[in-house]
N, C-alpha and C positions, 0 to 999 in steps of 0.2 A: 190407342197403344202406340207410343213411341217406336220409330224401326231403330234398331241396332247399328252398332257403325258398321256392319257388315252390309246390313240391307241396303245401306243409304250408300254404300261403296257402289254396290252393283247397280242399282237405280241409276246413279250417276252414269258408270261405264256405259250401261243400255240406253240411256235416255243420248249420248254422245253417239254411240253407233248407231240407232235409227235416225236420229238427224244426219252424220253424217253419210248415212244411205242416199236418203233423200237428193242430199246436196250433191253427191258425186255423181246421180242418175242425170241430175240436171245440169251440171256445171262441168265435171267430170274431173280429172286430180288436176293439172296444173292449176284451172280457175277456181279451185276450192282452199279459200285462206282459213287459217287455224280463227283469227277475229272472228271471222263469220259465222264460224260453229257455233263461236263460245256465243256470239251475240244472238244466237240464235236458240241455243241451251241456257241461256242466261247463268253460266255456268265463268268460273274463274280460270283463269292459265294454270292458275295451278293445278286443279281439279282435272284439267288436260294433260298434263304432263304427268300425274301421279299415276296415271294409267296407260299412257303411252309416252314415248323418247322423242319421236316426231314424225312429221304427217305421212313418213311410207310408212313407218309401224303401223300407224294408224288406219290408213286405206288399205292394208295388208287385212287388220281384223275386222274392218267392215264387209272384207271380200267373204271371210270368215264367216260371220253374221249373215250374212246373205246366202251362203250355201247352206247355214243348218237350215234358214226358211225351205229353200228348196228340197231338201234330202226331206223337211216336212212333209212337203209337197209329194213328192217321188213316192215316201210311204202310204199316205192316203189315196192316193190315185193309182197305184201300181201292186198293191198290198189288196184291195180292195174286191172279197171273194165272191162279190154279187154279181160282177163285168167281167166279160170273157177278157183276156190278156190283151187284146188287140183296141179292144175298148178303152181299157185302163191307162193304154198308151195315148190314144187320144186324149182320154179324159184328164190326163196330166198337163196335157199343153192348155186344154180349155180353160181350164182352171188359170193356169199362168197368163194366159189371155185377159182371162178378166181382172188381173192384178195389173197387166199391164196398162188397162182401161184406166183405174183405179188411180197411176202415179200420171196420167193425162200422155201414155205412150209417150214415155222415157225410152223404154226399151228395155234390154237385159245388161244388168253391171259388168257382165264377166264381158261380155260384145262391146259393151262403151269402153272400158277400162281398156280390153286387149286391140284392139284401135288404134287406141291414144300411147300407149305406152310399153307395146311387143318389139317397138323395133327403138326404143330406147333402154329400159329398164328388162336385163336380164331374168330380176326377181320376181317381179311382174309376171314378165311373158310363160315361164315357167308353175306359177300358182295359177293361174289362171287355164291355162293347159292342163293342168291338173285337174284342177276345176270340171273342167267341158268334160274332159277324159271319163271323171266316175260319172256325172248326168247319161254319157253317151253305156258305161258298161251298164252301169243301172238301168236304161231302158232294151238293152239288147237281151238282158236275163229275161223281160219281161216277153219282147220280140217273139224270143225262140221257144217260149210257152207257146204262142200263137202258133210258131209252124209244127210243133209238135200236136196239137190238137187238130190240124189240119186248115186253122184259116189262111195260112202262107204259103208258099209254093213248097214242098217237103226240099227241094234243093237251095232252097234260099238261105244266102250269107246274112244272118240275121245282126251280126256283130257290125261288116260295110253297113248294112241299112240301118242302125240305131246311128252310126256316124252323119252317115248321110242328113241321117233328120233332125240331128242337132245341126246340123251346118246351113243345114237350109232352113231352119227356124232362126237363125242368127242374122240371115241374108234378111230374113219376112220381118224380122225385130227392127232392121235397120231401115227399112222402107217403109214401116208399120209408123217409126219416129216422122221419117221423111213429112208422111201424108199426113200425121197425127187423126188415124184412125187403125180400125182394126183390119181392115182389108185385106192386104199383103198376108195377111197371118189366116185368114180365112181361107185366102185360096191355097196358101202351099198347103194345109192339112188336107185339104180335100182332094188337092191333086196327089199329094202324098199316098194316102191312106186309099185311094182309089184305084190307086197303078199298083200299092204294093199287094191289095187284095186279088188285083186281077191278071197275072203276070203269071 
């Protein structure tokens, strides 16, 4: 069956935004040239411009791209009514853990990206912020299940602690790169999830 020039529009855009995932995780935006996309999508200039005006459009909708995976993520791990809440918070990072195995500990886009371009690009610094902001309220709705059932301290700021641990999984993301292994990222959960159970 032949795809339609719809289907074949959007193949194209997704087949552009997963490569340029990739490439931004590894190169990050200044060393990501439009050639190297396309030579790498086997894909024409024009086909890159028909869907985007140029390359901050472009790492704008990858940032894009990259959070639907996660808000993916966020729903099966935190949605998940088989694991206590507290669980489910974990089992959100693990999961991310093993993806970050998987691109050979890149790291996190939104932590390479806001790095490189928070204290240059206003646009930037602002989507990305944005970015961290839902991951952090998304895991604090989940948080304050847990102190309502009782595995958190009943006076615990469940909102500061969902911050807290995107912040320190960001610091573990970045030394996680460092090392190129998972380690960094091991221990802060454990130390994490350790102190917050037992406090």
């Amino acid at each position: 069956m032949t795809p339609t020039p719809t289907q074949t529009h959007h193949r194209t855009k997704r087949l552009l935004l997963d490569t340029g995932l990739g490439m931004l995780l590894e190169r990050g935006y200044n060393d990501l040239g439009i050639q190297a996309l396309l030579a790498a999508t086997e894909l024409s200039k024009g086909s890159f411009y028909h869907h985007f005006k140029d390359k901050e459009e472009f790492a704008l909708a990858v940032v894009d791209h990259y959070m639907e995976n996660v808000h993916a993520g966020l729903d099966e791990a935190l949605l998940d009514p088989s694991r206590p809440p507290l669980h489910r918070v974990r089992r959100f990072f693990e999961v991310t853990q093993q993806h970050y195995k998987a691109q050979g500990y890149m790291g996190c886009l939104l932590g390479g990206l806001g790095q490189e371009l928070s204290g240059v690009s206003e646009v930037f610094r602002k989507r990305i912020a944005a970015c961290i902001g839902e991951i952090a309220k998304r895991l604090g709705v989940c948080l304050e299940a847990a102190r309502l059932e009782g595995a958190l301290p009943r006076d615990a700021d469940t909102k500061r602690m969902a911050n807290l641990l995107v912040d320190c999984w960001e610091g573990a993301a970045l030394r996680s790169r460092l090392q190129g292994n998972a380690a960094p990222l091991t221990a802060m959960l454990d130390f994490y999830f350790q102190s917050a159970a037992t406090r």
